[in-house]
N, C-alpha and C positions, 0 to 999 in steps of 0.2 A: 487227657491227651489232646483233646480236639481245642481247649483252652488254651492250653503251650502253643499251639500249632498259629492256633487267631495271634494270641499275643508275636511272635514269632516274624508273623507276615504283617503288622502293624508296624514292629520295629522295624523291617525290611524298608516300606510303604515310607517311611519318614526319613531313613537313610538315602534313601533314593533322592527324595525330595530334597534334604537340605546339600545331597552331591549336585543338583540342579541347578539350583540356588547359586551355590560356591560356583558352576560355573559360568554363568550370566554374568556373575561379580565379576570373573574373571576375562570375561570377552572385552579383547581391547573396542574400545568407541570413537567413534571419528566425528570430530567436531567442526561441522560447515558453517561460514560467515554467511550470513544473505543480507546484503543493504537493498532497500526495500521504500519506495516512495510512503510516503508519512500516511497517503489516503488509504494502504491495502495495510495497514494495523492489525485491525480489527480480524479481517478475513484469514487473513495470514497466522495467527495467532492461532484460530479455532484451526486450521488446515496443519497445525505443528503439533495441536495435542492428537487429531487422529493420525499423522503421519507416525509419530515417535512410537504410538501403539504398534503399529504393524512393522517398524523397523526399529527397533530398542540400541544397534549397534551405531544409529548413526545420529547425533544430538544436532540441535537446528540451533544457531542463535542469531536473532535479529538488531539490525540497525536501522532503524526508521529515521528519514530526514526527508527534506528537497530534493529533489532529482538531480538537479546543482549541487548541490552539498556533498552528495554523493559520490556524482561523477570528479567532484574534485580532488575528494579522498582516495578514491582508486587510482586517481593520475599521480598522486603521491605516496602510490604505495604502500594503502592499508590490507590487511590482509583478506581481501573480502573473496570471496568462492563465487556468490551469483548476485549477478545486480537484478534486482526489476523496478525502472524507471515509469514513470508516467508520462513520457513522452520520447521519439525515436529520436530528438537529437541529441540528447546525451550520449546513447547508445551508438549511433552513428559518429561523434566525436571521436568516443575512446574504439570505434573500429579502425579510425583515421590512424590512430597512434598504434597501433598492434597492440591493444591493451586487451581485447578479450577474441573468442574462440570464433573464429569464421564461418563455422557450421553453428553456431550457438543461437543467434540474435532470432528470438520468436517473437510474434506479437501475439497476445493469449486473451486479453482482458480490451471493455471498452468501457468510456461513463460516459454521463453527459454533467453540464457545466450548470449552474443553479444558482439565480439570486436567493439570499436568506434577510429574515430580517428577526430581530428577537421575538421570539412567543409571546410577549408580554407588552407587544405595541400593539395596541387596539383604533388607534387612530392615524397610523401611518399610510402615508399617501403612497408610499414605494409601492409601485404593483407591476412594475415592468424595469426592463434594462436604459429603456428612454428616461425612466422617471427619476434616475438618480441626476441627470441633468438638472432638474428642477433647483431652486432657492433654498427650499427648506430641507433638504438633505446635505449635513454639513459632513459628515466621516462617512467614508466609506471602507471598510476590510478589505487587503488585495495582498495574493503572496506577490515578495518582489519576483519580477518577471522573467529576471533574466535566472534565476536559481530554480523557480515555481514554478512548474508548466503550467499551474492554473490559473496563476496571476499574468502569465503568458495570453495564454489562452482568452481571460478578458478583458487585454489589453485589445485584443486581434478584434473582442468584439465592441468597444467602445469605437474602435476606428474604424470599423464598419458599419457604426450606427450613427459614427458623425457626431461624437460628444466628447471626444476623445477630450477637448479644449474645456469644456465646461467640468469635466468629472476631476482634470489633471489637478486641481489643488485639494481637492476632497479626500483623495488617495491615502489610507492608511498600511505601509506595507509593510509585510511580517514575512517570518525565515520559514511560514511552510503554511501548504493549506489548514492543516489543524489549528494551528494558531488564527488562521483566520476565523476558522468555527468558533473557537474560546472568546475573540472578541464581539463577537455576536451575540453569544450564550451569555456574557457577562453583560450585555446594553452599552458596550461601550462604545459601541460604535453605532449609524443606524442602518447598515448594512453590511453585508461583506459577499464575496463571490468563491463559491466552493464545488466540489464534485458532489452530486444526487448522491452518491454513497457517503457520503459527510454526514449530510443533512440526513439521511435514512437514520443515523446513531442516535438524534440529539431529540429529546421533545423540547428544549429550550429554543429550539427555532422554527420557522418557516417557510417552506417556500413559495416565495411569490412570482417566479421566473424562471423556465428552461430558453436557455440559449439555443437559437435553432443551428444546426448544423452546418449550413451555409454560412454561419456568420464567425466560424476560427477553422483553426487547421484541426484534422480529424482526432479525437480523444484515442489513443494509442497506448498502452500497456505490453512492452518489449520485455521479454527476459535473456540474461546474456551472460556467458559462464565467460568469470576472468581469466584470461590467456595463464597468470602467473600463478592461479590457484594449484595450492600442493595435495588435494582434496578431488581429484575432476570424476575419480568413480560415486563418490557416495554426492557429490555436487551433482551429478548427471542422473542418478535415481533419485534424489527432493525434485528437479527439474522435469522431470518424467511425471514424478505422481502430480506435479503441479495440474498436468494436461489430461489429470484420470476422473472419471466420474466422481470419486467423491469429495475430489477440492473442485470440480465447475458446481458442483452442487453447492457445497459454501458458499462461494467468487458469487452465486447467483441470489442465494438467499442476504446478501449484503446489496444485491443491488445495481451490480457489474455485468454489463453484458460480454458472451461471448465471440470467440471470433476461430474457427475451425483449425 
């Protein structure tokens, strides 16, 4: 009898379970856009598998580019839920246009700016932002400026340093910071200028330079929910956990400073 009884409450125990099952299957999911500057990949990534655990009804997919690239897709109407830019004039742009939420626009994240030069140069004279002036530094890596805030950003610092003339034919420019890293990592170039969370990923590079702070405009990481998103509840809780201890913990362990 007490046999029947187990067997009984086992088959119970598994009916239950696979009614569970069948309902989860069954929870409708809501799928939010996030364009996403190219340099928070990485952080973003690891911050989408803890988020999806604790919220299974709401799927996250990303668009990693330029801040440019970005912003120009959203003025054309892609379907994107939340931007987070690497820099606030994008974000300020599309605020110009009524393109995203007026209560939205946070700034959350900060880096700083870093010369790199491949792992694998043992005799490079590169040791500063002055130095790429020099003769014997013929390429240099730069995202284009007007798309890249970081190719932006050391434009702000060449012409601060008063080299802007000397470095201007050296300039190799590419459609996003990453690409910058990649031609580093591959010696194609003999340096390139990336975010400290770039270089933090790569052991194929170095760094041999922080840009001081004084010398561009402040490294800024704005997030900003799109005006035309058809998604703004389950957009506004990703946006929420983004600001919880356990994505500044990631943001942090990548190398990203915070900002209240």
């Amino acid at each position: 009898m007490k046999r029947r009884t187990f067997g009984i409450f086992a088959v119970s125990i598994l009916i239950a379970g696979a009614f569970e099952q069948q309902l989860k299957a069954q929870t409708p999911k809501t799928t939010i856009l996030v364009s996403a500057a190219a340099s928070l990949k990485d952080s973003l990534e690891s911050i989408k598998t803890a988020f999806q655990k604790s919220h299974p009804s709401i799927v996250v997919d990303y668009n990693f580019a330029s801040s440019g690239a970005l912003a120009q897709q959203i003025e054309q109407g892609a379907p994107v839920d939340l931007f987070i830019s690497a820099s606030t004039k994008q974000i300020n742009n599309l605020a110009q246009k009524g393109l995203i939420e007026k209560v939205s626009p946070k700034n959350i994240l900060t880096n700083s700016l870093v010369l790199i030069i491949p792992a694998s140069s043992v005799s490079s004279k590169i040791n500063s932002f002055r130095s790429l002036a020099d003769g014997n530094v013929q390429k240099i890596a730069i995202g284009e400026p007007n798309t890249v805030p970081a190719g932006h950003y050391g434009i702000e610092v060449f012409d601060q340093l008063g080299i802007s003339n000397q470095v201007k034919a050296k300039l190799i420019y590419t459609n996003s910071v990453r690409s910058v890293l990649s031609a580093v990592e591959m010696n194609n170039v003999d340096a390139g200028i990336v975010y400290a969370t770039d270089a933090k990923i790569s052991n194929k590079v170095k760094v041999v330079a922080i840009a001081q702070n004084n010398l561009h405009s402040p490294i800024v990481y704005p997030l900003a929910i799109i005006q035309a998103s058809k998604n703004i509840p389950a957009t506004k809780t990703f946006a929420q956990y983004l600001l919880s201890k356990p994505s500044r913990t990631i943001f942090t362990k990548y190398g990203f400073g915070l900002l209240p």
